[in-house]
N, C-alpha and C positions, 0 to 999 in steps of 0.2 A: 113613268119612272125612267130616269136616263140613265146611262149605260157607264161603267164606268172607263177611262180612260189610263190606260197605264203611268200612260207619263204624271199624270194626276195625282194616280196615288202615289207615284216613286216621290215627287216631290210634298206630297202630304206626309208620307212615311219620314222623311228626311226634318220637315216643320216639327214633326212630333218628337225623333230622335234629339232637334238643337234644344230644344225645350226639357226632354229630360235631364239631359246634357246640364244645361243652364241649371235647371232644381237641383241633381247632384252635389254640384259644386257649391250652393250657395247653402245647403245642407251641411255640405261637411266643413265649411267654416264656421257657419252656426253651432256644428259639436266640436268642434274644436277651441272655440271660443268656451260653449259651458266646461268642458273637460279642464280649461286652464283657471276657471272659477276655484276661488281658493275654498268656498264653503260647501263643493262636490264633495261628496264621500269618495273615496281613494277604493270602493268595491266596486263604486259606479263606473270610476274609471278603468279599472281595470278590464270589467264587463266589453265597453268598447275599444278600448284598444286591441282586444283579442279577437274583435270581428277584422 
């Protein structure tokens, strides 16, 4: 079993943060895109906008 090494994980830690980072963003265009959908229910969107 090897050990692990700081620097390693800081930079593991950082790969895993750009990556949520990256899903986020391409998320909230994704809802932003259905929310502009004319045939959403207007309760649906309401739901999200209020997150």
């Amino acid at each position: 079993m090897e050990g692990h090494n700081s620097e390693n994980d800081s930079d593991t830690n950082k790969e895993k943060e750009c990556v949520i980072s990256e899903l986020k963003s391409k998320l909230e265009k994704e809802l932003a895109a259905l929310l502009a959908h004319p045939h959403v229910p207007e309760e649906f969107k309401i739901v999200f906008r209020e997150r």
